[in-house]
Structure formats: structure tokens, C-alpha cells
C-alpha positions in Angstrom: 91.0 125.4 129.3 90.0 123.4 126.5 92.7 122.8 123.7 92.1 124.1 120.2 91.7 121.7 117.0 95.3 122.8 116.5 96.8 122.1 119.2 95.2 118.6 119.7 96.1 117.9 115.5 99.5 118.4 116.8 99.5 115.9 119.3 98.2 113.1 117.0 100.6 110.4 116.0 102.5 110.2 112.8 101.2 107.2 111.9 98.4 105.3 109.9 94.9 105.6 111.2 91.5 107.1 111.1 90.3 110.7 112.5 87.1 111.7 113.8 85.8 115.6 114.3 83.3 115.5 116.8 81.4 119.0 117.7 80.3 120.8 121.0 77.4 117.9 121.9 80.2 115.2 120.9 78.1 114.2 117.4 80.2 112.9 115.0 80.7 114.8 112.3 83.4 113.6 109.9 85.6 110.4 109.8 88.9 110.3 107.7 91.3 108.1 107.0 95.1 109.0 106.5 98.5 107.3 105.8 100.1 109.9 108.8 97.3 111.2 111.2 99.2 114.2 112.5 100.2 115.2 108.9 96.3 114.9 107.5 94.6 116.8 110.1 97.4 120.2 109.8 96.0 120.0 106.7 92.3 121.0 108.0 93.9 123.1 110.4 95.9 125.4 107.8 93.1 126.1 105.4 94.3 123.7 102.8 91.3 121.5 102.7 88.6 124.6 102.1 90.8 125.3 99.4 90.6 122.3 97.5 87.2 121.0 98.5 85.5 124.2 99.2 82.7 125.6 101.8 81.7 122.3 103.2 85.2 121.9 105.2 84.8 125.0 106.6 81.8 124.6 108.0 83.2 121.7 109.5 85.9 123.2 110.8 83.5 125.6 112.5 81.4 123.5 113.9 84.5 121.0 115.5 85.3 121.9 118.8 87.6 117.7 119.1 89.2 115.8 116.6 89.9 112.0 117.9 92.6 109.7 116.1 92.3 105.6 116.3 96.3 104.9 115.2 96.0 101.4 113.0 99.4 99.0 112.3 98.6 99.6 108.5 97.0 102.0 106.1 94.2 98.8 105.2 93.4 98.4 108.5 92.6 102.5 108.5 90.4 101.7 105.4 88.8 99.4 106.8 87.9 101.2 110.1 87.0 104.5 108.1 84.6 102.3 106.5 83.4 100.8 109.3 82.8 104.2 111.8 80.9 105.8 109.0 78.5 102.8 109.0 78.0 103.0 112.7 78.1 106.9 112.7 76.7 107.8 109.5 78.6 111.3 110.1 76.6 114.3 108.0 79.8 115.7 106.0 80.5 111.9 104.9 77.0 111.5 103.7 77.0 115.5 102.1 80.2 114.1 100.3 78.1 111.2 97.7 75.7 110.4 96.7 74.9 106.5 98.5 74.3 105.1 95.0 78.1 105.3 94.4 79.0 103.6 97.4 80.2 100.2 97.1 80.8 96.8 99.2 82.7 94.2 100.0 80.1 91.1 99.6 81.2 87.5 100.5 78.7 85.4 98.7 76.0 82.7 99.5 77.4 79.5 98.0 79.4 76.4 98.7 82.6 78.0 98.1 81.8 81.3 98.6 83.8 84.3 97.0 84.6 87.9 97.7 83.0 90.9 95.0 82.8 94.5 95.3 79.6 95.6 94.4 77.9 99.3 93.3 74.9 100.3 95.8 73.2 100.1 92.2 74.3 96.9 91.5 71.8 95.1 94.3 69.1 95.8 91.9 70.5 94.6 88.6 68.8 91.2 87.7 72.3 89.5 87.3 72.9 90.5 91.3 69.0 89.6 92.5 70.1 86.0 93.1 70.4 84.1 96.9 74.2 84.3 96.2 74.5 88.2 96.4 71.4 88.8 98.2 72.0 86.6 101.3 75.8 87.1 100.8 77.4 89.0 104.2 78.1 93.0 103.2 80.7 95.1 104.5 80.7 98.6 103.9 79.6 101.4 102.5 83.1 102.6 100.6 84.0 105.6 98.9 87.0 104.4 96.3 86.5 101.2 94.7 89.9 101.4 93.5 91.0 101.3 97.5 88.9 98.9 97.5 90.7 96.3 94.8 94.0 97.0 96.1 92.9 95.9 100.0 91.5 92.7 98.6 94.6 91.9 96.1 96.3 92.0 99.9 94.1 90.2 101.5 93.8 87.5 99.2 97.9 86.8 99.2 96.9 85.8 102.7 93.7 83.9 102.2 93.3 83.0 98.7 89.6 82.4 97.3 88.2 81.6 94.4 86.9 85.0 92.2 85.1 83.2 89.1 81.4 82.4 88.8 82.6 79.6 87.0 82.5 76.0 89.3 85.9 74.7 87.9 89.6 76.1 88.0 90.1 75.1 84.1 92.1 77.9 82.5 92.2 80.0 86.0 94.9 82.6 86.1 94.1 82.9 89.5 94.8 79.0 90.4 98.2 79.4 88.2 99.1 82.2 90.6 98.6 81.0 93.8 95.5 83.2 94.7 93.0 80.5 94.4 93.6 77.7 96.4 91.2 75.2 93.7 88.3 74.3 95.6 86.5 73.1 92.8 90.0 71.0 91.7 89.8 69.0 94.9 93.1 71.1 95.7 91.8 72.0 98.7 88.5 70.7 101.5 85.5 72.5 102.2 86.3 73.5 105.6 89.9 75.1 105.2 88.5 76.8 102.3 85.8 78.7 104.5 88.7 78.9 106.8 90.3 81.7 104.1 86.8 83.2 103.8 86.4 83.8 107.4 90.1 85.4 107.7 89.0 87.7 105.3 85.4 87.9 106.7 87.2 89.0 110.2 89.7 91.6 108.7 86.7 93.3 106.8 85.2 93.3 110.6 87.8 94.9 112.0 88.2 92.0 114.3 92.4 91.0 113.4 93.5 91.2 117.0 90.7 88.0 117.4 91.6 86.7 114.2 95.7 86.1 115.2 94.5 84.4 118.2 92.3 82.2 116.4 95.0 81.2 114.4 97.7 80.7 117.3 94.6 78.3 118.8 94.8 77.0 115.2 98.5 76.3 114.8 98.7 74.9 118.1 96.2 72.4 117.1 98.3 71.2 114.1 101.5 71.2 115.5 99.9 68.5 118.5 99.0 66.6 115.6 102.0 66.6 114.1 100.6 68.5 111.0 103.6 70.3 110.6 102.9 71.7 107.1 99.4 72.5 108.6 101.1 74.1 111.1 103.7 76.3 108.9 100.7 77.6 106.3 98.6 78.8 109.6 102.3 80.4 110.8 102.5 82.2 107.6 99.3 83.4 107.5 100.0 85.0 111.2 103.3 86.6 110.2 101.4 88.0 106.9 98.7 89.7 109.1 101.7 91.4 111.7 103.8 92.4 108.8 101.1 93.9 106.0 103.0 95.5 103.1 99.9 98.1 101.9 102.3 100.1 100.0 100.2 100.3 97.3 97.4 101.9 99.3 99.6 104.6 100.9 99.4 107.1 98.1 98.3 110.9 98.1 95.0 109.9 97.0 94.4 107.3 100.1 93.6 110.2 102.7 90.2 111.2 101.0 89.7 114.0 99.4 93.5 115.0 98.1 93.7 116.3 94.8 93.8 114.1 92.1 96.2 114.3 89.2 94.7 114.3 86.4 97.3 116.0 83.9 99.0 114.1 80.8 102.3 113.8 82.9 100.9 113.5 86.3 101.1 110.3 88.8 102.7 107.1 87.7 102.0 105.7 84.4 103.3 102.3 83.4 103.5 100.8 79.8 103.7 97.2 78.4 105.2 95.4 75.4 105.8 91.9 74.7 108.9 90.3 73.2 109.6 86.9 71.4 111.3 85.0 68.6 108.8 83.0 66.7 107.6 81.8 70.1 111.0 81.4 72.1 112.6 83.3 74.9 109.3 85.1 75.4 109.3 88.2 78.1 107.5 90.8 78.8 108.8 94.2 79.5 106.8 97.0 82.5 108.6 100.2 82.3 107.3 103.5 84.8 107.3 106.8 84.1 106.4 109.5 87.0 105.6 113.1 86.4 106.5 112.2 82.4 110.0 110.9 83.6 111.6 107.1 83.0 111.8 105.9 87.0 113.9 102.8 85.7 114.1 101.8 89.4 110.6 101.1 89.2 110.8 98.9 85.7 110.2 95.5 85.7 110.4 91.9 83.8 108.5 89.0 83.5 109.3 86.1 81.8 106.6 84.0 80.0 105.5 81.0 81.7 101.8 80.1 81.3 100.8 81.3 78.0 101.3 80.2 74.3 104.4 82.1 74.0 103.6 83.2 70.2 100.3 84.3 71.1 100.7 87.9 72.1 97.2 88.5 73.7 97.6 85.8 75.7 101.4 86.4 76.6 99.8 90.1 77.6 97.0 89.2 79.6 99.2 86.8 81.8 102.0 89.3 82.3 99.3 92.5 83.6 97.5 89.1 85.5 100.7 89.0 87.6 101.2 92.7 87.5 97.8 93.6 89.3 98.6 90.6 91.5 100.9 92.9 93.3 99.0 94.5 95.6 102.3 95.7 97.7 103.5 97.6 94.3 102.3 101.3 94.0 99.1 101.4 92.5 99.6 103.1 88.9 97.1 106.5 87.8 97.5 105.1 84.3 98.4 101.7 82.2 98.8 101.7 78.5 99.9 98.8 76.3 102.1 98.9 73.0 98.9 96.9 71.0 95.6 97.9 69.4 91.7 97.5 69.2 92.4 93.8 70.4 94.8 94.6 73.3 92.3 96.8 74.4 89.3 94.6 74.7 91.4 91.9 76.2 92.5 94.1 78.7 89.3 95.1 79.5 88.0 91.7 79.5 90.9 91.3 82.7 90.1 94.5 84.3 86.5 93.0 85.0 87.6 89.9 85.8 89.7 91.1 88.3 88.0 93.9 89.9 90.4 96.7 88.8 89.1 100.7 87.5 92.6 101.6 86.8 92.7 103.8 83.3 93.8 102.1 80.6 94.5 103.1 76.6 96.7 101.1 73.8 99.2 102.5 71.5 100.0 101.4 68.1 101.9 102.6 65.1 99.4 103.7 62.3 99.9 102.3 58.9 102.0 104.9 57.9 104.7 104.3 60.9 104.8 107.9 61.4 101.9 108.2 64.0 100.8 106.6 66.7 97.4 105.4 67.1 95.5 105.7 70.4 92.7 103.7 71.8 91.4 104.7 75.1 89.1 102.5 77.2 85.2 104.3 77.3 84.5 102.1 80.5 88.4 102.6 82.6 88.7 106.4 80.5 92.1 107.9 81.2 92.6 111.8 81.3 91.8 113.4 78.0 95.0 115.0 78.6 97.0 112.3 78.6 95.1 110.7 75.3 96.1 113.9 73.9 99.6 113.7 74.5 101.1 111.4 71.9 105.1 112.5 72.5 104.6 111.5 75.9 102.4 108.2 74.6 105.2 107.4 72.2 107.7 107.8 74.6 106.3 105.4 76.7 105.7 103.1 74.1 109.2 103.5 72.5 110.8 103.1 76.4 108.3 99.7 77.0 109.5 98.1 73.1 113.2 98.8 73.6 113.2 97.3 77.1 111.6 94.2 76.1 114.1 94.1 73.3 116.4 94.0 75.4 114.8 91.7 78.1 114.6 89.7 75.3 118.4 88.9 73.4 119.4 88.4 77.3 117.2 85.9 78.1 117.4 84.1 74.4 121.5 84.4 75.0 120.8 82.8 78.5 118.5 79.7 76.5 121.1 79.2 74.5 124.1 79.2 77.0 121.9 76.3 79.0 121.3 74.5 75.9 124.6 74.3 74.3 125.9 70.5 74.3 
């Protein structure tokens, strides 16, 4: 006696991984993707997901008769496989679900030192993308959330770093300052290990990591014969790296496809931003969290200045949300808004390009009168209307974000002058 869909859903490990409901002639109809398989199919099972996403998943559900799980050692490596199952599949209630010209890629591009984009289906046809570098570049998809889609590169790229900018030199690169590009075009680093980082990343995007690791051993083997011990020790770290991915960031309620999104002013985490200095000294800048409209001061955090002019206050900005979205393995945030203006904005949008991110972003200022608060949201990275809306909660924030970096700030200047004192 065949088993039902809910008896097999129960047998399915607790575990990251993709799912696949298969029908009576063993077509694939549906691939998912889910931080705990078990937990993400009882959802199909109990009803929940006609609730939220209507007729379409029952259908489904009447037309599965198996449902087939493919456990992964990380949440990425589920994304990735998702992606790479519906290519090969092309299951009909994926396709039903968008339209293809909001799908998007991973595209490894045609040049000397190649880099890694993420691209629109409607992108490919735009004049600035009809060049041998996109066109003959190697694609990898399609993908249904870009933003899943940022946050597996960010971790990807702390493990082979590559350069993102159009521009042939590393002059004024955050990226090189960070450690994420390894400055090809600086001499910094040869042509050859350089397309070695591109064809780590080239792999994972594959699905091929099992072959990649053992590449690698081969690799560190070779260096260590030669006595390239430092050779040997970056290969060692890139191995450990791939066993031990920290995807934290991608393990969120909106990972396995099709949960509700929250959309409401005090929904999801929201983080705000505020800079502090003394005529230039002892500049820090201050990240405080709130979840469900709620300080989470566990989750605050500090960075003190140390690329940027330090009395410049777009620039001190820019670097600190640089090394903010550089953190792939922190939790991904549904909102971001900075304690700045018009300027902030544009600046921030200027880095949100440049670095592949769609999170929502808004500024906050006092008005002239000091008794409001001035919003600015971002038309291109909108946030919820809701939460433009809610200035207490905006003020809050802002009020939370200026007081911390106050405070970040007499520590650290009391710390300067401590180590200074004769």
C-alpha cells in the first residue's frame, strides 16, 4: 500500500534541502527549497499553503501522489539546487508562479579577470548588457529572489573573493579595503589563482562542491610538496570555509518560498544607522536592531572608523553599511534606515547598486523646526508604506541609533585619550 503525502512528509529529515512533488506518471511538478524539510512540507500537508497562496497549491496537492527530499549541508547549497532542478525540470507550478522576465542569474563574465553579477531576464536585452562580457559570460539559473540571491554571493565571496567593479583598477575600492577583492588589477594577486576563485565559485553555482573539496585537497597537497606553506594554509581555509558554511542570513521565514512576507511598520528586523565624531576624532559608527518594533540590543552593533575621512559623514556612512552588507552570516534585515537626509539617501543608493543589494531603505532627519521628523524613502529599494507612515516608530529608531553612537563615541574618545596620555 502506497504511503500518503503525509505520511512520507513525516519521514523527511529536519534538515536543509530541497523538495520535489512528483504526480502519478512521476512528472515533476513543484520543487522547493526549505531551511527544515520535514517542517516545510506539513505545511502543504495541513492546508496552510492554499491559505496563503491560494488555488494553485491545491491543485498541486491533488495532483501529488510522492514528494522526494535531497537533504543539503547548508541552506545555500538548497538554493542553489532549487535553482538548479527547476532548470532541468522546468516543473509547471514553478513556471505558473512568475512570470520568466523576473527571473534572474548568476553571470560570471567574459573578461580577463572575470566577475560575478546578477542579472534580470530583462536585463540581456538592455544595450549596456549586449556586450561579449555579458553575452558570452557562463549563466547559472533562473532564480526567484534576487535578494537570496546577494546574500549567497556575499558568502561565497568571503571564500573566493573577486573583483565586482567595471572599473580595471582597485583605486578607491571598498571591496579591496575589505578583503573581498583580492586586487587583480593591483598586481596583488596572478591571473591564474585569480580564475582559481572564479572557478570555486563557478563549481558551487554547479552544484559540483563535493568535486570542488577534492580539487582543493589535490591543490593543497601540491603546495605543501613545494613547500608553499602559506599557499598551502589559504587553499586549507578555503576547504574548512566550504565544510563549515555559516548561511545564517539565508535561513529566514522568507527562504522557503512562498512564506508570507511581513510587510507591516513593525514587522521583521529593521536596523538604523548614525554616525558619531568630534571634529573628525574618535569617529564610530553606531547599528542598532529593532524586531517586531522592539530594541533587540543583543543584536546592536559598532564600528569604528578606519577607511574614511573621519569628518566626512557620507563617506564615514557609506564605509560602515559597506562592512555591514559584507556580513553575509548576519541576519539579513526587511528594512535599513539612516539618521541623514536627501544626500544619505542617494549615497546609499549609489552602494546598494554597487553592491547588488534590494534591501529597503529610507533616511530620517529632523525638520527645521526640530519637532518632526523628516522621511525620505528610496523610489527604486521602496520600503512598506506602513512603515514610512510610522514616524514614532522612525523616531524611535533614529533616537535609539544617535544615543548609541553617542555613547560609542565618549568611550572610544576616553579610550584615545587614555593611550595618548604622556
Amino acid at each position: 500500500m502506497k504511503k500518503s503525502i503525509a505520511q512520507q512528509a513525516k519521514e523527511l529529515p529536519r534538515a536543509p534541502g530541497v523538495y520535489v512533488f512528483r504526480d502519478a506518471r512521476r512528472r515533476v511538478l513543484y520543487v522547493g527549497k526549505a531551511c527544515a524539510l520535514r517542517a516545510r512540507v506539513m505545511q502543504y500537508v495541513s492546508g496552510r499553503e492554499e491559505k496563503s497562496r491560494g488555488r494553485r497549491m491545491r491543485r498541486l496537492m491533488e495532483e501529488a501522489v510522492t514528494v522526494q527530499a535531497y537533504e543539503t549541508p547548508s541552506a545555500l547549497e538548497a538554493l542553489i539546487l532549487e535553482a538548479n532542478l527547476i532548470k532541468k525540470y522546468q516543473p509547471p507550478y514553478n513556471v505558473e508562479q512568475k512570470d520568466d522576465k523576473s527571473f534572474s542569474y548568476f553571470v560570471i563574465t567574459h573578461e580577463p579577470f572575470p566577475r560575478v553579477v546578477i542579472l534580470r531576464e530583462t536585463d540581456f536585452a538592455k544595450q549596456k548588457y549586449a556586450t561579449d562580457i555579458y553575452a558570452k559570460g557562463r549563466r547559472f539559473g533562473p532564480y526567484t529572489s534576487r535578494a537570496h540571491m546577494t546574500t549567497a554571493l556575499n558568502i561565497l565571496r568571503k571564500i573566493f573573493p573577486f573583483h565586482d567593479s567595471a572599473a580595471q583598477t582597485e583605486k578607491g575600492c571598498l571591496a579591496y579595503q575589505l578583503g573581498l577583492c583580492p586586487g587583480p588589477y593591483d598586481g596583488a594577486i596572478s591571473r591564474a589563482d585569480y580564475r582559481k576563485n572564479i572557478r570555486g565559485i563557478r563549481m558551487m553555482l554547479a552544484g559540483e562542491r563535493t568535486r570542488l573539496i577534492a580539487t582543493l585537497r589535490r591543490e593543497m597537497a601540491a603546495h605543501a610538496l613545494a613547500e608553499r606553506f602559506e599557499d598551502a594554509a589559504r587553499v586549507r581555509d578555503q576547504i574548512t570555509a566550504l565544510q563549515h558554511i555559516r548561511d545564517v542570513a539565508l535561513m529566514t521565514r522568507s527562504f522557503d518560498e512562498g512564506a508570507p512576507a511581513r510587510t507591516g511598520a513593525d514587522g521583521g528586523r529593521i536596523e538604523c544607522y548614525d554616525i558619531s565624531h568630534m571634529g573628525g576624532a574618535s569617529a564610530v559608527g553606531a547599528m542598532v536592531v529593532f524586531c517586531d518594533g522592539m530594541p533587540t540590543p543583543a543584536a546592536y552593533r559598532s564600528f569604528v572608523i578606519k577607511h574614511a575621512q573621519s569628518d566626512n559623514d557620507l563617506a564615514t556612512m557609506r564605509e560602515v553599511l559597506a562592512r555591514r552588507l559584507a556580513h553575509a552570516d548576519w541576519p539579513r534585515p526587511d528594512a535599513i534606515v539612516l539618521d541623514g537626509g536627501a544626500t544619505h539617501l542617494a549615497m546609499a543608493e549609489e552602494l546598494w547598486h554597487a553592491m547588488g543589494v534590494d534591501i529597503p531603505l529610507l533616511t530620517v532627519a529632523k525638520g527645521p523646526t526640530r519637532k518632526k521628523v523628516d522621511v525620505y524613502a528610496s523610489r527604486r529599494f521602496a520600503p512598506p508604506r506602513a512603515l514610512t507612515e510610522d514616524k514614532q516608530l522612525l523616531e524611535a529608531l533614529r533616537e535609539e541609533a544617535h544615543r548609541r553612537a553617542i555613547a560609542l563615541h565618549k568611550a572610544r574618545r576616553t579610550q584615545d585619550f587614555l593611550r595618548n596620555e604622556p
